[in-house]
C-alpha positions, 0 to 999 in steps of 0.5 A: 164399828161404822158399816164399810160403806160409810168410809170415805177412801180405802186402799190395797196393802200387801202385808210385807216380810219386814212388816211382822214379828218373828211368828209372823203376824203384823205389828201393831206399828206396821198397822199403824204405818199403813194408817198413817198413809192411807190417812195421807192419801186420802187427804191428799186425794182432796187436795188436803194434806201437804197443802197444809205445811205450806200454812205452817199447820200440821195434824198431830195426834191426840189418841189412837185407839186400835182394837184387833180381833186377827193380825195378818200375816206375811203375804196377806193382803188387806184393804185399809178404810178411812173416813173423818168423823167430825169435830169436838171443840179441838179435837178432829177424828179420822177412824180405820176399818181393816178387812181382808179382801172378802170383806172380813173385819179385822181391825178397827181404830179411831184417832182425835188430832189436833191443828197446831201452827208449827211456828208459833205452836198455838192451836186452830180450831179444825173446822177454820181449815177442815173441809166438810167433804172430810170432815163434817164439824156437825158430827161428833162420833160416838167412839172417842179414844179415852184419857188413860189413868196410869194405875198398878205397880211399876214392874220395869223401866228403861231408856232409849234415845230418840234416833233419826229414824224414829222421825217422820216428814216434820222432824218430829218423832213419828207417832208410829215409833211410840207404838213402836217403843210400846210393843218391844217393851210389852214383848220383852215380858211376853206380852202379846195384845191385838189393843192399844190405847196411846195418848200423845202428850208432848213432843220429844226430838232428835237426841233425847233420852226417853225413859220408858215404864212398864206399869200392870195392875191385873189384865191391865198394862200400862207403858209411860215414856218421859223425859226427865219429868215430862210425860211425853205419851202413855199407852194402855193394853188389856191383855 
């Protein structure tokens, strides 16, 4: 875990009632949410976040690897930590800190992204376009988010459709939503984890069918989703 003065930009957060599960604590999504808009902003803050879509070039996330030791609850305020940590061939990485307002640690995630042109959807080298002020591409964190094997027996699957609000500001499915797919799959077997390892694999749109898979072998949890056969992510928890 990097110290708190390391990080580069940081924000207040109120953790909101439609933000947290029927005990009370935060869900992994929401944590995420509040991720993906501290990330924004503190791109923004650079000007270096909405500039990009006019270049037709959009960060999409690779790994996400999210490790809690306490969830917050309702009326809780926290404050959320960012910083990039350089670069590794295509692989870009930003990584979270969560405190609360003593200073306490809570979580921490590290994420890899990678730069893709929406139109032609080939991939750029972050550092052509990345500023070292965020993101030095002479560093390499020592903490990357792993490639998940799946492993262990099948215990379940189901299907969901990819709905409008599952979207995000480039009509792709928001990545927040896989989490979101995750955690109801694992919370319908009672499964209750403060980590989360997601690999993003392809994209999946508006309307398509995604079938989901709950695989466990031990302490180890396991969901896939695809469409038809394409993998389009797969998430690990140890429980």
């Amino acid at each position: 875990m990097s110290d708190q003065d390391s990080f580069q930009y940081s924000k207040e957060f109120e953790v909101g009632s439609f933000q947290v599960h029927p005990d009370g604590k935060l869900r992994l999504n929401s944590l995420a949410d509040f991720f993906q808009e501290v990330a924004w902003r503190h791109a923004d803050s650079a000007d270096f976040g909405r500039n990009l879509l006019v270049e037709n070039l959009s960060w999409v996330l690779s790994r996400f690897d999210i490790k809690a030791t306490y969830l917050p609850t309702w009326g809780e305020s926290i404050r959320v930590f960012t910083a990039g940590r350089g670069v590794d061939k295509l692989f870009a990485f930003r990584e979270f800190l969560v405190t609360d307002l003593q200073g306490n640690v809570l979580a921490e995630a590290m994420s890899s992204w990678v730069l893709l042109n929406t139109e032609t959807k080939k991939l750029h080298r972050p550092e052509s376009v990345l500023p070292e002020a965020l993101f030095d591409p002479k560093l390499k964190p020592e903490w990357q988010p792993e490639r998940i094997r799946l492993n262990g027996y099948l215990r379940f699957e189901d299907r969901i459709k990819v709905r409008y609000s599952d979207l995000d500001l480039n009509n792709h499915v928001n990545n927040t939503s896989y989490i979101r797919w995750v955690e109801d799959m694992m919370r319908s077997f009672d499964i209750v984890t403060n980590n989360l390892t997601i690999n993003y694999q392809a994209e999946c749109f508006l309307g398509d069918e995604i079938q989901i898979e709950l695989w466990r072998k031990e302490n180890q949890v396991f969901v896939l989703g695809k469409v038809v056969e394409k993998t389009v992510f797969l998430a690990q928890s140890v429980v």
